[in-house]
C-alpha positions in Angstrom: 0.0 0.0 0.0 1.1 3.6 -1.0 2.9 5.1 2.2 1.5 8.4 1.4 -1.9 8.3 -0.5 -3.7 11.3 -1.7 -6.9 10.4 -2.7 -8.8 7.1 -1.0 -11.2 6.0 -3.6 -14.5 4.7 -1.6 -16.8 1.8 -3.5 -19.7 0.3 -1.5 -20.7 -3.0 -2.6 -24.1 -5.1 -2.7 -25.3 -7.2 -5.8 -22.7 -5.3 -8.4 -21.0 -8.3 -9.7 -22.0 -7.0 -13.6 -20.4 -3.8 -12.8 -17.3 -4.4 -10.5 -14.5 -4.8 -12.9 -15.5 -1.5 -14.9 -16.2 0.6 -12.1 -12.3 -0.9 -9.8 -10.7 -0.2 -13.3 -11.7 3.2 -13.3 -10.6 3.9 -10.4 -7.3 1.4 -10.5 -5.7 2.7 -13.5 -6.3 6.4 -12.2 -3.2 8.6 -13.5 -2.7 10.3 -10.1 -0.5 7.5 -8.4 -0.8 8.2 -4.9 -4.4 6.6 -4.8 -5.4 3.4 -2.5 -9.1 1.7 -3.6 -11.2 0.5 -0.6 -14.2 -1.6 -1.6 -16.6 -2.5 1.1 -18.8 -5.5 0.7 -21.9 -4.9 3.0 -23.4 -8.6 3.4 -23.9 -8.8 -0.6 -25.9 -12.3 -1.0 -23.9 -12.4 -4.5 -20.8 -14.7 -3.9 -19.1 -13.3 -7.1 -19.0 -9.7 -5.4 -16.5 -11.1 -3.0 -14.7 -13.1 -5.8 -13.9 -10.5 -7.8 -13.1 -7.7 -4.9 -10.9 -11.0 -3.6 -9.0 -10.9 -7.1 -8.4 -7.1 -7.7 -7.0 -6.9 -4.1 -4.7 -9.7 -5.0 -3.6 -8.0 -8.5 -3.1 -5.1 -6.7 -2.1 -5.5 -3.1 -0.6 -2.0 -3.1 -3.7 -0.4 -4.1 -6.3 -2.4 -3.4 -8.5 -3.2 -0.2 -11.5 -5.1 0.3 -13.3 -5.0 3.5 -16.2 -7.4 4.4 -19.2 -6.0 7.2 -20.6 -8.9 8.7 -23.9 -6.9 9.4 -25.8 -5.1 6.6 -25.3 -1.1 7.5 -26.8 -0.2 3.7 -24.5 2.2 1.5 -24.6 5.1 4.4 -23.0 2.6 6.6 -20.8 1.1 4.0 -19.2 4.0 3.2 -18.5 5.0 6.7 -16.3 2.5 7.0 -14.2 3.2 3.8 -13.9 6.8 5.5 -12.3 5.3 8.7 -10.4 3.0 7.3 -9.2 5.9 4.3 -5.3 6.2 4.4 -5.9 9.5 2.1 -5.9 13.1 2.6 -8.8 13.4 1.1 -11.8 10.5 -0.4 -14.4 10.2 -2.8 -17.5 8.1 -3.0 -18.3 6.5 -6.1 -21.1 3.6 -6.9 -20.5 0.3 -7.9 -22.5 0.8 -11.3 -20.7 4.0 -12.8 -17.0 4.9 -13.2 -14.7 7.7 -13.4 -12.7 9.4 -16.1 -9.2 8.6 -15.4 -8.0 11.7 -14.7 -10.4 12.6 -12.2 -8.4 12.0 -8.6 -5.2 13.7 -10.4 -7.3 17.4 -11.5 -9.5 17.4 -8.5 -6.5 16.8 -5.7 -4.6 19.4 -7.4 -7.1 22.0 -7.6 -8.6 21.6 -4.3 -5.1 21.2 -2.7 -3.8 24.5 -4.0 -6.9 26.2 -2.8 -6.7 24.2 0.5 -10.4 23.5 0.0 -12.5 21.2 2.0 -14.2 20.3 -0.8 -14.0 20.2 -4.6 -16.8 19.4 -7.1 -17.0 18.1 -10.5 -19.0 18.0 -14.0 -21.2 14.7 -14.8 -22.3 12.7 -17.3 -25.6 10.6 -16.9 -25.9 7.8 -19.4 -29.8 6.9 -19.8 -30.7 4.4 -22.9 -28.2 5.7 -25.0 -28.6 9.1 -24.4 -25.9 11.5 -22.2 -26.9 14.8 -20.1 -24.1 16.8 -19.0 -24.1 19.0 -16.3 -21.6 20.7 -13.7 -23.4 21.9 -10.9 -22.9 26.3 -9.9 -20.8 25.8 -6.6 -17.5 28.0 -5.5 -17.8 29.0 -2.1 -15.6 30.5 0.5 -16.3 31.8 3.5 -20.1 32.9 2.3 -22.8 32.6 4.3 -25.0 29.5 5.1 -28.1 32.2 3.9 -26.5 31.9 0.3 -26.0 28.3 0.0 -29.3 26.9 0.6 -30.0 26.6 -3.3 -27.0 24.0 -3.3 -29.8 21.5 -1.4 -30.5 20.3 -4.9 -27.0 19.7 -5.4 -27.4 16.1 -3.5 -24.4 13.9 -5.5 -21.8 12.8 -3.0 -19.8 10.9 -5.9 -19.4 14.3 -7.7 -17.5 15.6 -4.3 -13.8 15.3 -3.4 -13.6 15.5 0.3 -10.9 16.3 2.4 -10.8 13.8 5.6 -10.0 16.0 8.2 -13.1 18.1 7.1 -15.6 15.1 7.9 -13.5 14.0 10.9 -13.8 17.4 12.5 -16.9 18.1 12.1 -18.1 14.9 12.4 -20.1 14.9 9.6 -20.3 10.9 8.6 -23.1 9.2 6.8 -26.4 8.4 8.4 -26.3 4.6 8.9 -28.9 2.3 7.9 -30.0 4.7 5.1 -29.5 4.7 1.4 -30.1 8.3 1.1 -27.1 10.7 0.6 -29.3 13.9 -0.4 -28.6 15.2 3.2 -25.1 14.7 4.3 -23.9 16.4 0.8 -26.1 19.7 1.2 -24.5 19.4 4.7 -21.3 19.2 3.3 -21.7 22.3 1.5 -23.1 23.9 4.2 -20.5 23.4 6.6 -17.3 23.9 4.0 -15.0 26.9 4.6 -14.4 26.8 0.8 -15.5 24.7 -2.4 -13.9 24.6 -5.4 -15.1 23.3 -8.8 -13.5 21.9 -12.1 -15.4 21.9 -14.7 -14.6 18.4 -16.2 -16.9 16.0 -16.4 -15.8 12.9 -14.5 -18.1 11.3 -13.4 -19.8 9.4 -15.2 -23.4 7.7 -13.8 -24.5 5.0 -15.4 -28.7 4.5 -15.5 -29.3 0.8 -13.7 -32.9 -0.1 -13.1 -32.2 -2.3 -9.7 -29.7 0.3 -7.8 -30.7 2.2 -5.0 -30.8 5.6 -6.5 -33.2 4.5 -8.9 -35.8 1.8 -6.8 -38.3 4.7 -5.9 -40.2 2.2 -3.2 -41.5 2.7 0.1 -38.2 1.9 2.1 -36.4 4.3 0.2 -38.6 7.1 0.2 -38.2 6.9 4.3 -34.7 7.3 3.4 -34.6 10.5 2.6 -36.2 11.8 5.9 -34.8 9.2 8.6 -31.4 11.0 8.4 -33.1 14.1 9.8 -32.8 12.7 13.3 -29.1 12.0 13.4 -28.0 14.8 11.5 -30.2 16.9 14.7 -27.5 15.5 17.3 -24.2 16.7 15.0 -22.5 18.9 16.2 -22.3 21.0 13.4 -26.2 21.3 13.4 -25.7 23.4 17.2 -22.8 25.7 15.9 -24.7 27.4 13.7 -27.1 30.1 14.5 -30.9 30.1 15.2 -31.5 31.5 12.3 -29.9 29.7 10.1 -31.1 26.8 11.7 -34.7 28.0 11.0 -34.0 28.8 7.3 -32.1 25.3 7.0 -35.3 23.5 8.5 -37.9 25.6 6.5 -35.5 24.6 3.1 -35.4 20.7 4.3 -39.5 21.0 4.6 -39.5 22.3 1.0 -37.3 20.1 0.0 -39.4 16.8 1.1 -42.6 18.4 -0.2 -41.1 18.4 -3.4 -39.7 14.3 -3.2 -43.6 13.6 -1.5 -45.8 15.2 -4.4 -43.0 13.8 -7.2 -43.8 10.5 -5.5 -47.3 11.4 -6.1 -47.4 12.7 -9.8 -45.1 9.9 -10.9 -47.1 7.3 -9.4 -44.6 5.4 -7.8 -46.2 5.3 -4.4 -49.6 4.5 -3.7 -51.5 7.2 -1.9 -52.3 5.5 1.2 -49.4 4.5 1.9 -48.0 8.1 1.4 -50.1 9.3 4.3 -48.3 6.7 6.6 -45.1 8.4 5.0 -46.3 11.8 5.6 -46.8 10.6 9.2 -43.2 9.3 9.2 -42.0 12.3 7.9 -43.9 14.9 10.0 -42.9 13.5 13.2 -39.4 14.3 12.1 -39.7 16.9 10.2 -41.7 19.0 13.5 -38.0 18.1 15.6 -36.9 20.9 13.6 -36.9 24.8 14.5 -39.8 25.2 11.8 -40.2 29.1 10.8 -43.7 30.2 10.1 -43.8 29.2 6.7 -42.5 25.5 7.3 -45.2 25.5 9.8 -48.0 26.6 6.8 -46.5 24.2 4.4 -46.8 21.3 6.3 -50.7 22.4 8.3 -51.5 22.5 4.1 -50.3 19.1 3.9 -52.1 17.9 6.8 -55.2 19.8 6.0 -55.4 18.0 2.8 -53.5 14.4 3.1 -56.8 12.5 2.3 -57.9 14.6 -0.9 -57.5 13.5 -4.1 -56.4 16.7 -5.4 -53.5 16.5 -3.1 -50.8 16.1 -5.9 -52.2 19.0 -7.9 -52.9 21.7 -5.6 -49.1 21.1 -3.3 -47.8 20.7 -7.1 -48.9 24.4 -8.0 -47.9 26.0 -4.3 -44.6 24.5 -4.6 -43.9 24.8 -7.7 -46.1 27.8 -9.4 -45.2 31.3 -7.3 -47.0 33.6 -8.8 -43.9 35.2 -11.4 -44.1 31.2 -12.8 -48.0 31.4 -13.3 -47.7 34.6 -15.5 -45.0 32.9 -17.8 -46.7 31.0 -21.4 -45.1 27.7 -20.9 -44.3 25.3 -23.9 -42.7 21.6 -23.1 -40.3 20.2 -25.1 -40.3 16.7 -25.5 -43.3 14.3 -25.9 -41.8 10.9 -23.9 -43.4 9.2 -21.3 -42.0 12.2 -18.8 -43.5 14.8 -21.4 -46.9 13.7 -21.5 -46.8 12.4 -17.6 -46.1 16.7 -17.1 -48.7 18.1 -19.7 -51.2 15.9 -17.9 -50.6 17.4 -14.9 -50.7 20.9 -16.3 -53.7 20.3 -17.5 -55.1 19.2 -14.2 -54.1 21.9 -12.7 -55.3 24.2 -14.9 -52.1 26.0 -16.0 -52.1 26.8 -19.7 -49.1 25.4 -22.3 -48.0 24.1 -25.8 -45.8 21.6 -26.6 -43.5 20.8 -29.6 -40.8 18.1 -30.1 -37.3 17.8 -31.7 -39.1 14.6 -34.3 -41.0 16.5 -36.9 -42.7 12.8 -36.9 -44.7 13.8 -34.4 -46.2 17.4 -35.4 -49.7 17.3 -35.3 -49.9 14.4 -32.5 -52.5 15.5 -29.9 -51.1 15.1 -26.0 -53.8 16.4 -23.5 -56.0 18.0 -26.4 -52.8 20.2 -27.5 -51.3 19.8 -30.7 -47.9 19.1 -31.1 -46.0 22.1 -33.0 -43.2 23.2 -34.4 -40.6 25.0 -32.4 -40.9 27.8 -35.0 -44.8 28.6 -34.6 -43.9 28.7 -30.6 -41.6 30.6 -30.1 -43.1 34.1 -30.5 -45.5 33.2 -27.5 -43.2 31.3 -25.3 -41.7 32.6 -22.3 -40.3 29.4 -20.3 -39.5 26.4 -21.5 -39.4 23.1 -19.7 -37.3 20.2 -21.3 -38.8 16.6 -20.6 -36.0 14.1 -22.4 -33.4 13.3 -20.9 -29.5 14.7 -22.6 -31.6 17.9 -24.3 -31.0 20.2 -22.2 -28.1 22.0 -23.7 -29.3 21.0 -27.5 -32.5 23.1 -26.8 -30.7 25.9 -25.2 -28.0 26.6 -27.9 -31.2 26.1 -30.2 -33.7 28.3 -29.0 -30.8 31.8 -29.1 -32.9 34.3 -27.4 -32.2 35.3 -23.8 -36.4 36.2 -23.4 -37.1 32.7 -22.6 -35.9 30.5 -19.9 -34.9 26.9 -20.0 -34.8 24.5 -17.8 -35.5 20.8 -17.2 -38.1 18.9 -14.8 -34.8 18.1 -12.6 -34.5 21.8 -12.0 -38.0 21.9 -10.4 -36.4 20.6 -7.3 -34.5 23.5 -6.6 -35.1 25.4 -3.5 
């Protein structure tokens, strides 16, 4: 093992065996040499997990560690112990499906070393049926104030994040156990960094699996996301900061699970009953929190209306429709299952849009009684557009040339 490693490269894994070899070579053959690769097998029921961390750790004894839990502690726990057992100056977290250009450690020590940064951040790529979105998330901070940094809540990757150790170990700031989540602990991150760099690379590269925890939208995980709540309450970071702050970070956490609870709504992927037991779950938690008047009216509207059918709509348009976003003319690009999913709920919420699509194959279609159009014929009464398909982003934006309209994408709703 490197006497002096840089970067600790931190892989959880559970089921991965498809994946393994491409996501250790990623990080194996890393051009930065001073790098040591901890995978942590958390009670995976897959035997060939253990096989093939067992032969990379004998191929590369210098580099490579594999560490077996003997009880499941899920990917919060999991990483934990890569973080304690790290050798590095600073770590990253990366999943067992996706990989990492091979330059990444080498650009991100060296940047976030010279600027003796807690943290540095990175560009991604996410790889969906083919298609790739690009994006490098808005963050440089130094010494600003916790009041500016709340919009970085829906900047919730961990694996985009080089961390320095003595950061985490300081603060204490270690992952919730028992919890697949990660949302939280990285807006914590940011919150609690005296600086942040970014490079504007992108390096990581996050790979679209159907069966991994990020993307398993079930009842477990959606508890996930709150559970956290109650540990992060007894950090000690969370009692160094000021009342207000701590108000304004509990009122942005309540927005922040509103949004997740009526997405889980219009997407269907919960059943509505059992979103009430959530809501339960989540309120009982959530009210442990210095709540500010308008957390407080957020969640009694939530409670007032828990058992109504027209609960998706009407916490989608308060959350999501101020009254500067009602008065824009809204086209949406894209006619995919996403597309038409978000025009029905526009229409049943009674907000007015058109819609077009990059496929002149499908001018003229019909979706919710509106006729699918040409960009062209749009334009002139468009002020915001709203990008369904994945990877389009950026192809719509360089398209469209006009700074009068906005852009953005249904991710971008999440923001606080």
């Amino acid at each position: 093992m490197n006497t002096h490693v840089k970067v600790s490269i931190i892989i959880p894994v559970y089921n991965g065996a498809e994946f393994l070899r491409r996501s250790f070579d990623s990080a194996i053959y890393q051009t930065l040499p001073e790098v040591e690769i901890i995978a942590v097998n958390d009670c995976s029921p897959n035997n060939r997990d253990a096989e093939i961390m067992r032969q990379y750790e004998k191929l590369y004894p210098y580099k490579f560690r594999a560490l077996f839990h003997d009880v499941n502690m899920r990917q919060g726990g999991a990483r934990n112990t890569g973080i304690r057992s790290a050798k590095g100056e600073y770590f990253l977290c990366i999943d067992q499906d996706d990989y990492i250009d091979l330059q990444m450690c080498e650009k991100m020590y060296h940047k976030a070393k010279t600027h003796n940064a807690d943290l540095a951040i990175c560009g991604y790529g996410i790889y969906y049926k083919g298609m790739i979105k690009h994006r490098t998330p808005n963050i440089e901070v130094e010494n600003a104030k916790i009041s500016v940094r709340y919009k970085y809540l829906d900047c919730n990757a961990v694996w985009i994040l080089l961390v320095n150790k003595k950061f985490i170990n300081n603060n204490e700031l270690y992952f919730p156990c028992g919890t697949t989540s990660d949302d939280l602990i990285a807006f914590l991150w940011y919150i609690a960094a005296n600086k942040i760099v970014r490079v504007e690379n992108t390096f990581y590269h996050w790979c679209y699996n159907p069966g991994s925890v990020s993307t398993v939208s079930d009842y477990e995980h959606f508890l996930s996301h709150s559970e956290p709540i109650e540990q992060f309450l007894n950090y000690p970071f969370w009692n160094k900061i000021s009342d207000d702050d701590r108000k304004n970070l509990s009122y942005a956490f309540i927005k922040y699970f509103s949004k997740i609870f009526v997405f889980s709504l219009w997407n269907r992927q919960i059943e509505q009953a059992k979103l009430v037991e959530i809501w339960k779950s989540n309120k009982r938690i959530l009210q442990k929190l210095d709540i500010p008047i308008e957390g407080e009216t957020l969640m009694k509207f939530i409670d007032d209306n828990i058992t109504s059918p027209d609960l998706p709509k009407d916490l989608f348009r308060l959350l999501f429709f101020d009254d500067k976003r009602l008065k824009k003319r809204i086209t949406i690009f894209g006619i995919g299952v996403r597309g038409k999913r978000f025009a029905e709920f526009l229409d049943n919420i009674n907000i007015p849009f058109e819609i077009t699509d990059n496929n002149h194959e499908h001018y003229g279609k019909t979706v919710c009684n509106k006729i699918v159009k040409p960009w062209n014929e749009l334009k002139e009464i468009t002020d915001l557009v709203m990008v369904s398909p994945y990877a389009a982003l950026e192809e719509v934006k360089k398209n469209i040339h006009t700074a009068n309209i906005d852009v953005i994408d249904f991710d971008d709703l999440l923001r606080i």
